[in-house]
N, C-alpha and C positions, 0 to 999 in steps of 0.2 A: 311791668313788674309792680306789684305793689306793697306797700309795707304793715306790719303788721302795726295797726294804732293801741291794739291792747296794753294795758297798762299791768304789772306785774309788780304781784305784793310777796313780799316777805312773810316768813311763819309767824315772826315775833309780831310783825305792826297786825296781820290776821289775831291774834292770840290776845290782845291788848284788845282791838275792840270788841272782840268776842264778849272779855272779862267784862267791858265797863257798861254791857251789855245786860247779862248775864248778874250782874253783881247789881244793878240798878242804878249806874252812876249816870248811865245815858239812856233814854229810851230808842228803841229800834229806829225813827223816823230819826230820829236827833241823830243817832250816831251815821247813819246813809248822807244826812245832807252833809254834816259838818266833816264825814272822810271822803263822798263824793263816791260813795258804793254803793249799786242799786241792791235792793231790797232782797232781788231773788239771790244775791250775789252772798250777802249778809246770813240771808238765812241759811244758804249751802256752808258757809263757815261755819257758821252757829251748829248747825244738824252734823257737819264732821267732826266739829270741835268734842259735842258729847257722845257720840260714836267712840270715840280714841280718847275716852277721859281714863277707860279704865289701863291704857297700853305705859300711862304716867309710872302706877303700882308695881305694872307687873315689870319693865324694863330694871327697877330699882333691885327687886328680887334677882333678878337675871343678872344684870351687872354687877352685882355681886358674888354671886357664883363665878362667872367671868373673871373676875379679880384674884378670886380665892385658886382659881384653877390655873390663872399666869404666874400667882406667886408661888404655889407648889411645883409650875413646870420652872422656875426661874431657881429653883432649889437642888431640882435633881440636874439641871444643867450644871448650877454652880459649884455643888459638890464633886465631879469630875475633873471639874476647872481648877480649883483649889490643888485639889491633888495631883493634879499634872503638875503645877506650879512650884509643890513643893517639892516632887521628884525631879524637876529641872534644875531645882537650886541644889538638892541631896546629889545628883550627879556630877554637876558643877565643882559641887567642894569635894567630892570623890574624886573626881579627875584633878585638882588642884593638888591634893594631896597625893597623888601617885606620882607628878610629876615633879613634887619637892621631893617627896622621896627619893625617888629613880636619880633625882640630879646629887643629891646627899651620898650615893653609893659611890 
């Protein structure tokens, strides 16, 4: 049996050296020796990183729409709710009063 030695990275610590990459804070060679990622490794992040730069924009627009469309479904749920609530209470004190009544007779 043997075990997997691969080492497994996160989005964020991928995405960080991508930037300091990308941004000129570290050169390509610089950033492989000093995170310990070979090159072809670096550069498959880098080549996905601006693949999917533009899915940043578009999810923003989406999730937004998303929001708009759980707070209108959060609206027409709530206003049946509402009014069940108040026909519970309106029967409530309907029934309270028949039964003062009735005992008043």
């Amino acid at each position: 049996m043997t075990k997997d030695k691969r080492r497994k990275f996160t989005a964020e610590f991928k995405a960080q050296i991508v930037l300091e990459v990308i941004s000129g804070a570290k050169s390509f060679t610089e950033a492989c020796r000093q995170y310990q990622v070979s090159e072809q490794t670096l550069s498959r992040w880098k080549q996905e990183f601006v693949e999917h730069a533009a899915v940043v924009f578009e999810s923003t627009t989406q999730q937004v729409q998303e929001n708009e469309r759980v707070a209108e479904l959060e609206r027409m749920i709530g206003k049946p709710t509402v009014e069940l609530e108040i026909a519970k209470k309106a029967s409530s004190i309907w029934h309270s009063l028949q039964n003062s009544s009735e005992s008043l007779r």
